[in-house]
C-alpha positions in Angstrom: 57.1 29.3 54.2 56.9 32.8 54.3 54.7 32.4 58.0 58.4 31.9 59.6 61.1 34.7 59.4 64.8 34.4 59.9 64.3 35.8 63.3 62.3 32.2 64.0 59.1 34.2 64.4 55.5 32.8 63.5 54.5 35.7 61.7 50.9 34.9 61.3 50.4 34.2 65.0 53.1 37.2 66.1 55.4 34.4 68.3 59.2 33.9 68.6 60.7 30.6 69.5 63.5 31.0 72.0 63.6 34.8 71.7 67.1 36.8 73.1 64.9 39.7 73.6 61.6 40.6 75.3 58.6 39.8 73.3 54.5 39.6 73.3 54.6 36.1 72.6 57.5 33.5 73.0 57.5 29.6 72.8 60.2 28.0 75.0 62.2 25.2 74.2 64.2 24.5 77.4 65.7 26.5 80.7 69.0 27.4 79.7 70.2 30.9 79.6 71.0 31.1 75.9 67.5 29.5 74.8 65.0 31.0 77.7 65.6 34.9 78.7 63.1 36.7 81.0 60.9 39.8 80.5 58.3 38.2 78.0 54.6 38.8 78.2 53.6 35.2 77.4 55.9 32.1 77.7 54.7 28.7 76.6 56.7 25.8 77.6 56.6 22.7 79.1 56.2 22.2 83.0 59.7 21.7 83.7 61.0 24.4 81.8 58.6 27.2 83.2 59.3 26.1 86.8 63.3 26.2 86.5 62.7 29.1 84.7 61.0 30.4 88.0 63.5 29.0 89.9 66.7 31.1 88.3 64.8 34.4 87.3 61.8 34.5 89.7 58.3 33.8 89.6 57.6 36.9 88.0 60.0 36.6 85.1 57.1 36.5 82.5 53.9 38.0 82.7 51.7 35.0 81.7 53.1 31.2 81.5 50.9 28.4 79.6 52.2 24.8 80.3 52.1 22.4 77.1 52.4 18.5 77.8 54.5 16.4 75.1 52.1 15.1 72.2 49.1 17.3 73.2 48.5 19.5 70.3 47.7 23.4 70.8 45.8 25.2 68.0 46.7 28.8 68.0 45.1 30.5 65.0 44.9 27.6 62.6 49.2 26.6 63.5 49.2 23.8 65.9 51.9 23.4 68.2 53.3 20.5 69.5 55.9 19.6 72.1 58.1 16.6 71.6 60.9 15.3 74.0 64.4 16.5 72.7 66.3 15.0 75.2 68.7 17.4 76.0 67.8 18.8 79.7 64.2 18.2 81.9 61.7 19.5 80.4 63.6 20.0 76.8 61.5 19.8 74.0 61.0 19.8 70.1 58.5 22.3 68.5 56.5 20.8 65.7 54.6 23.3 64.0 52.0 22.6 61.3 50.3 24.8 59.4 48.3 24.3 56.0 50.8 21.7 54.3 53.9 22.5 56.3 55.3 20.6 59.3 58.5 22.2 60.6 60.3 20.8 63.4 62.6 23.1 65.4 64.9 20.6 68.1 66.3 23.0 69.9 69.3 21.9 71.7 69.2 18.4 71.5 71.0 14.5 72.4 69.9 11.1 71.9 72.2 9.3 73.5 70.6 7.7 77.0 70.2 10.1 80.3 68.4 9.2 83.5 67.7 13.1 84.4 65.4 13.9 81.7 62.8 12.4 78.9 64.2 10.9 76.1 64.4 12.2 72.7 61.5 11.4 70.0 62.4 11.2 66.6 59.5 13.4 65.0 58.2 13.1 60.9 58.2 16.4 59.2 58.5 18.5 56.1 61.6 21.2 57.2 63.8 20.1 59.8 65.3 23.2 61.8 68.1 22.4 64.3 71.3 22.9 66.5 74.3 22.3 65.3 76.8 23.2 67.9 78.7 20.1 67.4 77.7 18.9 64.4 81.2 18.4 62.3 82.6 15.7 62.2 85.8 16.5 64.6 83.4 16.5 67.6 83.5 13.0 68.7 81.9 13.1 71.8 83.2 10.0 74.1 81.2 6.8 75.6 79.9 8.2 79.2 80.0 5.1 80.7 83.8 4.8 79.6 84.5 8.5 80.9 82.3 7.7 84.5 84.4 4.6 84.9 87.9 6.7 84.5 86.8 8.7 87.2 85.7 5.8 89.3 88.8 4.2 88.8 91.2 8.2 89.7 88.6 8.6 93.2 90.2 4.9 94.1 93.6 5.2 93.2 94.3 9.4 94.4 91.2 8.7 97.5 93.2 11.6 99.5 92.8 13.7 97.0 89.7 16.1 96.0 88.5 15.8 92.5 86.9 18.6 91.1 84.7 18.7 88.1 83.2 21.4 86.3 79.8 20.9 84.7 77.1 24.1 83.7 74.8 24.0 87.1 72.1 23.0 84.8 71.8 19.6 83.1 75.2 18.8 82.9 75.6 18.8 87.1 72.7 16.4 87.3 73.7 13.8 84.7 76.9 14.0 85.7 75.8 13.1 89.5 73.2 10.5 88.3 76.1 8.8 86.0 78.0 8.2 89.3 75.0 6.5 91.1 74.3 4.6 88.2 77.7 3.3 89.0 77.3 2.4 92.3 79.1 5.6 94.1 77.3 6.7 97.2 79.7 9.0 98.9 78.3 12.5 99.5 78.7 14.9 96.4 79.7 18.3 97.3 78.4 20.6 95.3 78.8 24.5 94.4 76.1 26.4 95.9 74.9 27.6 92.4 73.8 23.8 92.1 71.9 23.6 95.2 68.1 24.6 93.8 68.3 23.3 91.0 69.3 19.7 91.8 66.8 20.2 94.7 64.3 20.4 91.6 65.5 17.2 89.7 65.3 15.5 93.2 62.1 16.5 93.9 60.7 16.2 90.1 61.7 12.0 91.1 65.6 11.5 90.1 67.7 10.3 92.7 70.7 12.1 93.4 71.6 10.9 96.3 73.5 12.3 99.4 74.6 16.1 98.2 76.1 18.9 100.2 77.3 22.3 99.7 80.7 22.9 99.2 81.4 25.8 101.7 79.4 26.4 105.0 78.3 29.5 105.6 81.0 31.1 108.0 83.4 28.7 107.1 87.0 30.4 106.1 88.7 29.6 103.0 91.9 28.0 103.3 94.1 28.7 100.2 
C-alpha cells in the first residue's frame, strides 16, 4: 500500500486526510479543531462539516470546498472515495478508499453508541482498517448516558436553588448533552456559554431540537463574584 504514507497522504492523488498543516488537497473527516484546520486550497467533506467549518474559521477558510454525500462514490484519478457515517459529531464521517485491490477504511473519530444530534455510525467491509483509538484500553469504561442524564435529573430536583454547571467541548458534546435532557423530558431554559451559541444555532436549524437556550451573560450585565 505504498499509495498511502505515514503522514495519511494519498500519494498517487497528492491528498491528506485530516491534515494539521496547510495543504493543496485535504479530505475532511469532521469539524473539530484537532481533525479540520484552515488555510487548505481544497477541502472535501461532507455538508455539515464544511459549513461548521465556516462557521468557526470563516467562509474563506479554504480556497475551494467540494461537498460529498454519504454512500455517493467520488472517483478521483482511478481511487474512489467514499463517505460513511461515523457517528461521532454532525456531519462525521468514515473515508473508504478503494483503489486497485485495496479498500482502507479510515473512521476518524468515532462512537456507536445512540445520539439524536448526528447520523449514526455504519459499520463499513474493507481490507485495512485505520482508526482512533483515544479510548481504546480497556480501563476506559465509558458509563450508560441514560444512567448519567438521570443522576443529573435527579441533583437539579433535589439542590433546585442551586446552579449546575457542566462542562462539555462547544462542539458535539454541548448538543448531545442538551438533547439527552430533552429526551428526558427537561424543558427549562438551558443557559449556555456564548462560545455555544452558533453552533447550537446550527444543529437547531440543521432539524434537532434543542429547545429553549439562552446565553449565559447579557451583554452589559456585571459579574457578581
Amino acid at each position: 500500500m505504498d499509495w498511502i504514507n505515514k503522514h495519511l497522504q494519498i500519494v498517487s492523488i497528492n491528498t491528506f486526510i485530516d491534515p494539521i498543516f496547510p495543504v493543496e488537497n485535504a479530505i475532511i473527516t469532521h469539524a473539530h479543531a484537532d481533525h479540520a484546520k484552515p488555510g487548505h486550497n481544497n477541502v472535501l467533506a461532507t455538508k455539515h462539516t464544511i459549513e461548521i467549518m465556516k462557521i468557526r474559521y470563516g467562509e474563506n477558510c479554504a480556497n475551494n470546498f467540494q461537498e460529498l454525500s454519504f454512500n455517493s462514490p467520488l472517483n478521483i484519478n482511478g481511487v474512489k472515495v467514499t463517505f460513511f457515517p461515523a457517528g461521532h459529531i454532525l456531519g462525521s464521517a468514515q473515508v473508504l478508499l478503494e483503489y486497485q485491490k485495496d479498500k482502507i477504511n479510515f473512521t476518524g473519530d468515532f462512537k456507536i453508541t445512540k445520539d439524536d444530534t448526528c447520523e449514526s455510525f455504519r459499520p463499513v467491509t474493507c481490507d485495512t482498517l485505520v482508526t482512533e483509538a483515544t479510548f481504546g484500553l480497556p480501563i476506559f469504561q465509558h458509563p450508560d448516558p441514560e444512567v448519567e442524564i438521570n443522576k443529573l435529573i435527579d441533583s437539579l430536583k433535589t439542590f433546585s436553588n442551586r446552579p449546575h454547571l457542566i462542562g462539555v467541548y462547544a462542539l458535539g458534546k454541548a448538543q448531545r448533552l442538551i438533547k439527552l435532557l430533552r429526551n428526558k423530558g427537561y424543558d427549562e431554559t438551558i443557559f449556555i456559554h456564548g462560545a455555544l451559541e452558533k453552533i447550537c444555532n446550527y444543529y437547531i436549524q440543521s432539524g434537532i431540537s434543542l429547545g429553549n437556550l439562552s446565553k449565559a451573560l447579557i451583554k452589559g450585565e456585571k459579574k457578581r463574584f
